[in-house]
C-alpha positions as CSV (number, residue, x, y, z in Angstrom):
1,X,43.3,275.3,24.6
2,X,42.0,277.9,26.9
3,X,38.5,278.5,25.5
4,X,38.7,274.5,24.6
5,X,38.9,272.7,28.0
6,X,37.5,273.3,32.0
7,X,39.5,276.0,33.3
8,X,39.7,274.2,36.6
9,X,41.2,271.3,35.0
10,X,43.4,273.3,33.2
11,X,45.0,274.8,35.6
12,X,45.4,271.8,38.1
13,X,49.3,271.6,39.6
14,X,49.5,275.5,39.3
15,X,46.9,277.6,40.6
16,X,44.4,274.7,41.2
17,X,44.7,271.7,44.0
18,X,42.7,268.6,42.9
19,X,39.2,268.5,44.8
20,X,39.6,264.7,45.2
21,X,43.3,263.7,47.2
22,X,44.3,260.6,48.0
23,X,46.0,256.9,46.9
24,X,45.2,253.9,46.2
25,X,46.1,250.6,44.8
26,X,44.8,249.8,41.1
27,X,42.5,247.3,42.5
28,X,40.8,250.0,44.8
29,X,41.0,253.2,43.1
30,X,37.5,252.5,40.3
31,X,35.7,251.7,44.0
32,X,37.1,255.1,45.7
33,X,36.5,257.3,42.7
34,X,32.6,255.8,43.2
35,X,32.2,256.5,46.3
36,X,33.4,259.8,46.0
37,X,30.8,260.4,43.3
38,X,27.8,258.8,45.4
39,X,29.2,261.2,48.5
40,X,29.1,264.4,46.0
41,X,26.0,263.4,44.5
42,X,24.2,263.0,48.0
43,X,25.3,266.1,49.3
44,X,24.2,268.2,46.1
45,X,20.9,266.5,46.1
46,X,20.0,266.9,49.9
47,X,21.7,270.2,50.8
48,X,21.5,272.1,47.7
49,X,19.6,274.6,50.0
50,X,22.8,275.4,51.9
51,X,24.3,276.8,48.6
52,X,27.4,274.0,48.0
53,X,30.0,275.1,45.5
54,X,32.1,272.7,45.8
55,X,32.8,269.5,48.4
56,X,36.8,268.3,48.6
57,X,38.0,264.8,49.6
58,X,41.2,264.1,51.5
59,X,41.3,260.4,52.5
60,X,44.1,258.6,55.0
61,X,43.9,255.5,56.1
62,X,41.4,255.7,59.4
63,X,39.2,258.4,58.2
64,X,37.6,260.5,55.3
65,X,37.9,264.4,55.6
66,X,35.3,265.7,54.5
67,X,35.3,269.9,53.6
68,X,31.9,271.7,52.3
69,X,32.4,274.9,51.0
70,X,28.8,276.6,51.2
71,X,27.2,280.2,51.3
72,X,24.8,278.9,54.5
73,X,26.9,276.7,57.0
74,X,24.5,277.4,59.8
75,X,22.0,275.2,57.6
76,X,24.3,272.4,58.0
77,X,25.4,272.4,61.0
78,X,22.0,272.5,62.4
79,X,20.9,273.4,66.0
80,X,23.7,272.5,68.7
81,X,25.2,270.5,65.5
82,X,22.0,268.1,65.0
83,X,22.0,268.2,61.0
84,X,25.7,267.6,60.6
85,X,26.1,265.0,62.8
86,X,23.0,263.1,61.2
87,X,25.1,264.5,57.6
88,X,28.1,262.5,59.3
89,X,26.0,259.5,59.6
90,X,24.9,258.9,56.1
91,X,28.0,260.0,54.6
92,X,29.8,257.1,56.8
93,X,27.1,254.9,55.1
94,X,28.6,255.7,52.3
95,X,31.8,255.3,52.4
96,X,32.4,252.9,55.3
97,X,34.4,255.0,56.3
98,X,34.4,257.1,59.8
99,X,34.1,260.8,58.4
100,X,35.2,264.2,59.3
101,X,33.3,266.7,58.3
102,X,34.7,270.1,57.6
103,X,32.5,273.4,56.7
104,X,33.9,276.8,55.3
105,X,31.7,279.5,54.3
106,X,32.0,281.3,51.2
107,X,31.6,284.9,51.9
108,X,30.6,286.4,48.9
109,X,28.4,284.1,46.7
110,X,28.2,286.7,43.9
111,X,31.5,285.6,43.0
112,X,31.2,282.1,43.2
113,X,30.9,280.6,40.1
114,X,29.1,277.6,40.2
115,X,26.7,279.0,42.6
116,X,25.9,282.0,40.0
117,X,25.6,279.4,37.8
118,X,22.9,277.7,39.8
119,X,21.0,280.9,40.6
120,X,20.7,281.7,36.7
121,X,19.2,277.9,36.7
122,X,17.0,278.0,39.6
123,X,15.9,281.9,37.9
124,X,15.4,279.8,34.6
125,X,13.4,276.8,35.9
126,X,11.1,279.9,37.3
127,X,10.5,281.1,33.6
128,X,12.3,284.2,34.1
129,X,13.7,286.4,31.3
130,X,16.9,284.8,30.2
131,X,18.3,288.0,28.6
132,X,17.5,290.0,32.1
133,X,18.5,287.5,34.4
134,X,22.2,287.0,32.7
135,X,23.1,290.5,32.9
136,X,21.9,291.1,36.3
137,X,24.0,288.3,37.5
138,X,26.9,289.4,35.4
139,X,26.8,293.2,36.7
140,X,26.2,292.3,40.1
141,X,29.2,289.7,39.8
142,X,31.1,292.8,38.5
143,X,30.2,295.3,40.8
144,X,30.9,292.9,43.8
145,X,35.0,293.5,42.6
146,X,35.5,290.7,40.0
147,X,37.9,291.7,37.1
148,X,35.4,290.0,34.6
149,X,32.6,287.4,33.9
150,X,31.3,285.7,31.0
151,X,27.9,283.9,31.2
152,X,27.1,281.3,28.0
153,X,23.5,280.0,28.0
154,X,22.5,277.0,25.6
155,X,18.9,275.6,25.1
156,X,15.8,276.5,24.1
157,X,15.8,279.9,25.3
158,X,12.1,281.7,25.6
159,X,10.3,277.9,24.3
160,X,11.6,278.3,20.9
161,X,11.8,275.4,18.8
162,X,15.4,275.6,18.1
163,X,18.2,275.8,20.3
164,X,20.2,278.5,20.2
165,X,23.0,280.0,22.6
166,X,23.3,283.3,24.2
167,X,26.1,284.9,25.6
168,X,27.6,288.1,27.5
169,X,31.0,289.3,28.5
170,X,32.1,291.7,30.7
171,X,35.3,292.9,31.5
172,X,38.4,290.8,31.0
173,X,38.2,286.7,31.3
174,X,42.2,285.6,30.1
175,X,41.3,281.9,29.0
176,X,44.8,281.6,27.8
177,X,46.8,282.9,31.1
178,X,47.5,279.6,33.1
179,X,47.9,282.3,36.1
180,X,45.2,283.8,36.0
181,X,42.4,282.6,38.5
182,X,39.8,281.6,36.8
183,X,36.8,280.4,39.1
184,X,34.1,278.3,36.6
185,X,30.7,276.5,37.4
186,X,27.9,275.2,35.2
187,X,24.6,274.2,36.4
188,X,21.5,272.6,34.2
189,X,18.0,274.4,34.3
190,X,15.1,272.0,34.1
191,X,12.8,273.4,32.1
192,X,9.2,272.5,30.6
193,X,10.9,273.2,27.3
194,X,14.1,270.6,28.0
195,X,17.1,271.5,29.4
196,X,19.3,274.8,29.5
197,X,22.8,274.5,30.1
198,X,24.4,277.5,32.3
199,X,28.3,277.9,32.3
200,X,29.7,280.8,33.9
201,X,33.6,281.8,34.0
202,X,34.6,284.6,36.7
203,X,38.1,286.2,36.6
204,X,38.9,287.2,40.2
205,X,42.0,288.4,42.0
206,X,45.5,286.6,41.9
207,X,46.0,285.2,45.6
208,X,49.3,287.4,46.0
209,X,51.4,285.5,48.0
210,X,53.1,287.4,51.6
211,X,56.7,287.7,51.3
212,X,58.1,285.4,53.8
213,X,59.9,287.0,57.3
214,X,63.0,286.7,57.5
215,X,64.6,284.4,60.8
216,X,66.6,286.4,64.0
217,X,69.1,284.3,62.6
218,X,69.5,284.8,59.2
219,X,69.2,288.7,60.1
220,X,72.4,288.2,62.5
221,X,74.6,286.6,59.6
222,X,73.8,289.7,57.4
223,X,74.8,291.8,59.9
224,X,77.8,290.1,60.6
């Protein structure tokens, strides 16, 4: 199942939180999941300067919270917030909905999966080599501290008439090992040649959990 299905998906309820969270009633959840996919689709289309990985939903009942994770915040947010609150405006469009919109930076991009996935892409859709531009992003993905990367390229690589798919591994990427965090992104390179599919898997660190403190209290009874 591991080299089968989304990684993401696979892993939701134990190392992955869904990026849509809410409820609703059968007779209003088809119109929600919509608008969340207009409100994704907006933001990737319009602000895929400000390097989006991912956008999460959380919906109540007087608002929609909003939460961009991007690699260039201060593109969004704008001059004395401008862009976001004009963001805010069309996004309430949307949904019609009042909207809260939250931004948290992604502080190494190299190890963000779907936006290495969209750099190979944009590199692509420049007519780049394919072969040199997936191992520089696999080795520089590596040397930034991830325990492995695999990159799997499918098209018509270099013009050729048939399609074909490329591939390249590097260090260790356990498909199979529900806790292991597995960060995964694909992307689509528009070419003159058709389309080239880019899917990228990144095997980072284990979010190790603190050990939690124990209370004045509880120390007292022990030492009673």
């Amino acid at each position: 199942m591991g080299q089968k299905v989304n990684p993401i998906s696979f892993r939701l309820g134990i190392t992955e939180n869904w990026r849509s969270r809410w409820y609703a009633r059968k007779k209003e959840f088809g119109g929600l999941v919509v608008a969340d996919k207009r409100l994704r689709d907006f933001i990737k289309a319009n602000y895929a300067f400000a390097l989006i990985s991912r956008v999460e939903i959380d919906r109540t009942r007087d608002e929609v919270r909003v939460t961009l994770f991007c690699g260039r915040p201060g593109v969004i947010i704008g001059r004395k917030g401008s862009e976001v609150d004009r963001l805010r405006a069309r996004l309430e469009e949307i949904v019609k909905q009042k909207v809260d919109i939250n931004i948290v930076e992604i502080h190494h991009p190299e190890m963000d999966a779907q936006l290495v996935a969209e750099g190979i892409a944009e590199q692509l859709c420049k007519r780049a080599s394919f072969k040199r531009t997936v191992r520089k992003a696999a080795e520089t993905t590596l040397d930034a501290g991830a325990k492995g990367v695999r990159i799997r390229i499918a098209g018509r690589l270099g013009g050729a008439e048939m399609s074909r798919r490329e591939m390249i591994s590097l260090g260790s990427i356990p498909l199979h090992t529900l806790r292991a965090k597995i960060d995964y992104g694909f992307a689509e390179a528009l070419t003159v040649m058709g389309k080239i599919g880019v899917k990228v898997w990144i095997h980072l660190e284990p979010v190790v959990e603190e050990p939690q403190k124990e209370t004045a209290h509880a120390a007292d009874a022990q030492a009673g």
